[in-house]
C-alpha positions in Angstrom: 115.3 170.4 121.7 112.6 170.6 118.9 110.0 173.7 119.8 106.4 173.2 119.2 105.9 177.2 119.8 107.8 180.8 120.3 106.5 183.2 122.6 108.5 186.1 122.2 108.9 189.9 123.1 108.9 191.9 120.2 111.8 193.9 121.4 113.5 190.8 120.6 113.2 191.0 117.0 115.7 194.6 117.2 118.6 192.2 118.0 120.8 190.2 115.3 120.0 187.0 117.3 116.3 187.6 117.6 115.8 188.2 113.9 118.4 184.8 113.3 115.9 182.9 115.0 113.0 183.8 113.5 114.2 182.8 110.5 115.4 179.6 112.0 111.7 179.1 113.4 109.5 180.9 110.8 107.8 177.5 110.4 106.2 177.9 114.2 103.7 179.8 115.2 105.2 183.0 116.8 103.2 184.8 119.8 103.7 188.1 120.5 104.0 188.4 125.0 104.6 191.6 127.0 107.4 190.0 129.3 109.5 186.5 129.4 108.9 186.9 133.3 105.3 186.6 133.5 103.1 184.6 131.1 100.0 184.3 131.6 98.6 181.9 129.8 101.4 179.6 131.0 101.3 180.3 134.5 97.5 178.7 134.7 98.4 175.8 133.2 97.8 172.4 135.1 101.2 170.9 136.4 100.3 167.7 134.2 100.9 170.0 131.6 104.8 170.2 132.3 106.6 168.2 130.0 104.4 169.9 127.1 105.4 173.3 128.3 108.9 172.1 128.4 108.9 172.4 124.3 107.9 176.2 124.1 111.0 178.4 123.4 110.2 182.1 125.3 112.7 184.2 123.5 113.1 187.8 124.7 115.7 190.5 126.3 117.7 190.2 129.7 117.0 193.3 131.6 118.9 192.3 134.6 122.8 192.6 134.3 123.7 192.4 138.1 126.3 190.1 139.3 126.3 188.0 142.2 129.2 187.1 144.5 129.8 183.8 144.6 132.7 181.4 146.8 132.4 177.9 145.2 133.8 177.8 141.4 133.5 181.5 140.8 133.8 184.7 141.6 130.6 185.8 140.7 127.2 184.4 139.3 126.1 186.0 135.8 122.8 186.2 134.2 123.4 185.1 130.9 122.2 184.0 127.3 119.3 181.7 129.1 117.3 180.4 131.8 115.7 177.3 132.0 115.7 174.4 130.6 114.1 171.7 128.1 115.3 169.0 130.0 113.0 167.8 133.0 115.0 166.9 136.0 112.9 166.1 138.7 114.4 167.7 141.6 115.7 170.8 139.2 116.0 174.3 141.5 114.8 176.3 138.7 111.4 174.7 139.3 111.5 176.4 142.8 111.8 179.6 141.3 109.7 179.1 138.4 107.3 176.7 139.4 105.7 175.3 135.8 107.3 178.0 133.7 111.2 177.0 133.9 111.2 176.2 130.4 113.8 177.2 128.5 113.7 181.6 127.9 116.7 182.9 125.4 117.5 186.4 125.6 119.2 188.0 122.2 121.4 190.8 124.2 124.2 188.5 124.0 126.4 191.9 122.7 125.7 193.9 125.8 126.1 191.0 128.2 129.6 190.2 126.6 130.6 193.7 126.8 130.1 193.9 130.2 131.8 190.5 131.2 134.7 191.7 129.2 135.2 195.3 130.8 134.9 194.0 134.3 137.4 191.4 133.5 139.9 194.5 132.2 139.3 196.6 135.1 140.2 193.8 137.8 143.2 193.7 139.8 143.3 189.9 139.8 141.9 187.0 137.4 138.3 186.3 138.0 136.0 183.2 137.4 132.2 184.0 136.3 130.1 181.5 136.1 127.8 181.6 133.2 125.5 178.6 133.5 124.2 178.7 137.1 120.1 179.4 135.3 120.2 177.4 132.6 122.4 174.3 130.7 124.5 176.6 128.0 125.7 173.3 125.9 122.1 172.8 125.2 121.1 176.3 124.7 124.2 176.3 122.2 122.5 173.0 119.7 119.6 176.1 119.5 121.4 179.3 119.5 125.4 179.2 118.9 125.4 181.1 121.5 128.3 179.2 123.7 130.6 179.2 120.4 129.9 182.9 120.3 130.9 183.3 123.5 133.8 181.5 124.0 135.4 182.9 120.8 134.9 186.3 121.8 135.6 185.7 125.4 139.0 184.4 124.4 140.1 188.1 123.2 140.4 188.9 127.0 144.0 188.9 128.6 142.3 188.0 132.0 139.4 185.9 133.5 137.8 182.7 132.8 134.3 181.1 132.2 132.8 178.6 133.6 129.4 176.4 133.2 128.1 173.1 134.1 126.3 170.7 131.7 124.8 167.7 131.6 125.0 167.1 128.2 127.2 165.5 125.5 127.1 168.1 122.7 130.4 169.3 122.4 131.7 169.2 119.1 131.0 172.5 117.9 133.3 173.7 120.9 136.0 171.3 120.1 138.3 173.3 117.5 137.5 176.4 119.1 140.7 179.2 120.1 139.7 179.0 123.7 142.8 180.1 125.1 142.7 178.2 128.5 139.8 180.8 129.7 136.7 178.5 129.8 136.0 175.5 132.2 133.6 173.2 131.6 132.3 170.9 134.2 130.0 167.9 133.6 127.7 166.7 136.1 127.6 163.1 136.9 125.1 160.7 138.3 124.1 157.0 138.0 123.1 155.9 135.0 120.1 154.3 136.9 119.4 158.0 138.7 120.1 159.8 135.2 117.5 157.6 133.6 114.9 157.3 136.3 115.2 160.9 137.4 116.7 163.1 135.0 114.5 163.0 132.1 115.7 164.1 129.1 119.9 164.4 129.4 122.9 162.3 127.8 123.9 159.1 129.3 126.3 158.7 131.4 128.7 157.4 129.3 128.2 159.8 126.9 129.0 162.8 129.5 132.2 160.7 130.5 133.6 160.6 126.7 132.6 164.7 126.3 134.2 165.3 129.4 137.3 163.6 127.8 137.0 165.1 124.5 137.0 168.6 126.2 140.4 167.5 128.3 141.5 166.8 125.4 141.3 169.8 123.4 142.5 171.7 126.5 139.5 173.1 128.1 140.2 173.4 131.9 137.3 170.9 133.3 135.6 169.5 136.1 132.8 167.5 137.5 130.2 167.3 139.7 129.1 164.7 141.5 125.5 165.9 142.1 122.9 165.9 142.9 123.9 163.1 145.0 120.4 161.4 145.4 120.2 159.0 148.6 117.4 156.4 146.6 117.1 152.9 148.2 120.2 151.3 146.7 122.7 154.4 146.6 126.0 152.8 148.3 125.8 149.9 145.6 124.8 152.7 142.6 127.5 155.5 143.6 130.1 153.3 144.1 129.4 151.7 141.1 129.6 155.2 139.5 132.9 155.8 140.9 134.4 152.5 139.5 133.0 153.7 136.0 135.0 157.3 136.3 137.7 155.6 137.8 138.2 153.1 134.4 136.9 155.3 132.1 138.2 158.9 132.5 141.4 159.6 130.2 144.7 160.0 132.6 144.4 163.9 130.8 141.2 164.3 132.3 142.2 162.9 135.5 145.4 165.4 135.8 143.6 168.4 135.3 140.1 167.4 137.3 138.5 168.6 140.3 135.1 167.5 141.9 132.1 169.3 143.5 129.8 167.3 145.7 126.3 168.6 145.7 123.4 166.4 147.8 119.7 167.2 146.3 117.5 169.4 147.8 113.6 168.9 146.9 110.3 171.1 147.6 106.7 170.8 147.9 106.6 172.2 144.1 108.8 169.5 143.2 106.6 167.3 144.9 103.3 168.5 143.4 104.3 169.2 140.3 106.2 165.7 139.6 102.6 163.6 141.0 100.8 165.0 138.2 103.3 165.6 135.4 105.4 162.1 136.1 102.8 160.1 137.9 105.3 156.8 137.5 108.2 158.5 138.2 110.3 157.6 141.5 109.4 159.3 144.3 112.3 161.3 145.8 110.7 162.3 149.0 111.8 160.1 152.0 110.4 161.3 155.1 112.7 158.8 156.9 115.5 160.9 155.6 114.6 164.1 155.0 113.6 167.4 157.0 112.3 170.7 156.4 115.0 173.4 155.2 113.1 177.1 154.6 109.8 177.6 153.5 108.7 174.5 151.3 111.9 172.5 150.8 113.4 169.6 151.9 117.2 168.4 152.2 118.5 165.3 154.2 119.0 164.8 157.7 122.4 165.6 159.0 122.6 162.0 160.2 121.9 161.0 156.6 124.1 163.2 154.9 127.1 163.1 156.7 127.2 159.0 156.4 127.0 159.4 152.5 129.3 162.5 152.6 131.9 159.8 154.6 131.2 157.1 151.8 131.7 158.9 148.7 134.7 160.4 150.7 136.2 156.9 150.7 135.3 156.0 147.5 136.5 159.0 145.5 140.2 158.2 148.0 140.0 154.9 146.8 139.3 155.3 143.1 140.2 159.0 142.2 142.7 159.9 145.3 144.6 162.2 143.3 141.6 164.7 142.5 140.5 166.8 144.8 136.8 167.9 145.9 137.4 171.5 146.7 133.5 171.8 148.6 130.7 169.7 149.6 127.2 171.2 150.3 
């Protein structure tokens, strides 16, 4: 990511990090805001101005420490060292919660957040997993801050616990000769290359995901993938299969050993919808009426019809191809 503009709290400037990346950005214009949460002047933007947005950098301090529980990967979800994201995804969940403004927000508290993930890790009876990516992509917010080298150096003091995140990018070579200690798990998310280039603008190919994946088995990160989100365009059977013959030839036998697999299907929303018509007016359109219904206020997922015939298919595939890793959920 290359910034065109900070907007920051001042508070932020009292941290070590804050004050690191003003220097870093001293060359960009720096505006003083009242809170990350609630920018104005952002906020009545048009949606056509998305993508620009996407290159303002809102730097600031986490208030919020609170964990939440969490039965997939983890134990519990943790607000962490971002939220957000420069990448633009269209279906991306952090647009329902943000609408326009889920660009990416850095928060310089990184010592108090580390302190608590380290004392509830002492004072538990059994090894937890908190999962420290869920708001925003940490291997990107790392090419910015350092923040995930930071973190997994200082994390790898603990006797108990592990992190995890998901990315869907390919810079990982900062993390590489790092004394990990078996305590972080890194899973990549994988798609089509057709789907990551149509639809999810701005993140590494997928080859390039496939060889950080294998890098990171290598060095002996615990790792996984996910297979999401699993995007039901026109063409699917004859793109996810194809996806699954490309994992199947090209993932190390290390990576294979040690992997396990999430299966997530896309969920969309009228936000989605209105934002990407003016922001990405050429774009694919990911609504399909035909196979989609109304889940909750706003959002749509697939039909159960739909789903479950594509949950059956990748079922087979992944047996065929990958029949030694195991998908431990599918939602």
């Amino acid at each position: 990511m290359v910034p065109d503009k900070i907007f920051y709290e001042p508070a932020a400037l009292d941290y070590k990090l804050g004050q690191k990346l003003k220097t870093k950005f001293e060359h960009l214009p720096w505006i003083p805001i009242e809170s990350h949460n609630n920018i104005e002047a952002l906020r009545q933007n048009e949606n056509r101005e998305f993508a620009r947005m996407k290159r303002h950098l809102i730097i600031g301090v986490r208030k919020s420490l609170t964990y939440t529980p969490n039965q997939k990967v983890s134990d519990y979800l943790v607000p962490y060292t971002s939220s957000g994201c420069s990448a633009m995804c269209l279906y991306c969940y952090l647009v329902c919660n943000y609408n326009k403004c889920s660009y990416l927000r850095l928060f310089v508290n990184r010592e108090q957040m580390m302190e608590k993930l380290l004392k509830t890790a002492r004072n538990s009876e059994k090894d937890l997993v908190f999962e420290i990516g869920s708001n925003s992509d940490l291997v990107l917010e790392n090419t910015i801050t350092g923040n995930l080298e930071w973190t997994i150096e200082r994390f790898s003091l603990s006797e108990r616990s592990f992190l995890t995140f998901p990315t869907k990018f390919d810079h990982i070579d900062s993390l590489l000769p790092l004394n990990h200690r078996g305590r972080i798990i890194m899973r990549m998310s994988m798609n089509p290359q057709e789907i990551i280039q149509k639809v999810e603008f701005g993140t590494s190919s997928l080859h390039a995901r496939i060889e950080a994946l294998n890098r990171m088995g290598d060095a002996g990160y615990k790792i996984g993938m996910l297979i999401a989100p699993i995007v039901l365009v026109d063409n699917w059977q004859t793109l996810y299969a194809q996806l699954i013959d490309e994992l199947a030839n090209s993932l190390s036998e290390t990576t294979k050993k040690q992997l396990f697999i999430e299966m997530i299907f896309m969920t969309y929303s009228y936000v989605h919808r209105a934002i990407n018509v003016e922001a990405f007016p050429n774009a694919v359109e990911l609504y399909d009426k035909s196979l989609m219904t109304g889940r909750g206020k706003g959002k749509y997922c697939y039909r159960p019809e739909a789903r479950t015939e594509a949950e059956q298919f990748l079922r087979e595939q992944l047996e065929q191809k990958l029949k030694n890793v195991p998908i431990i959920y599918v939602v």
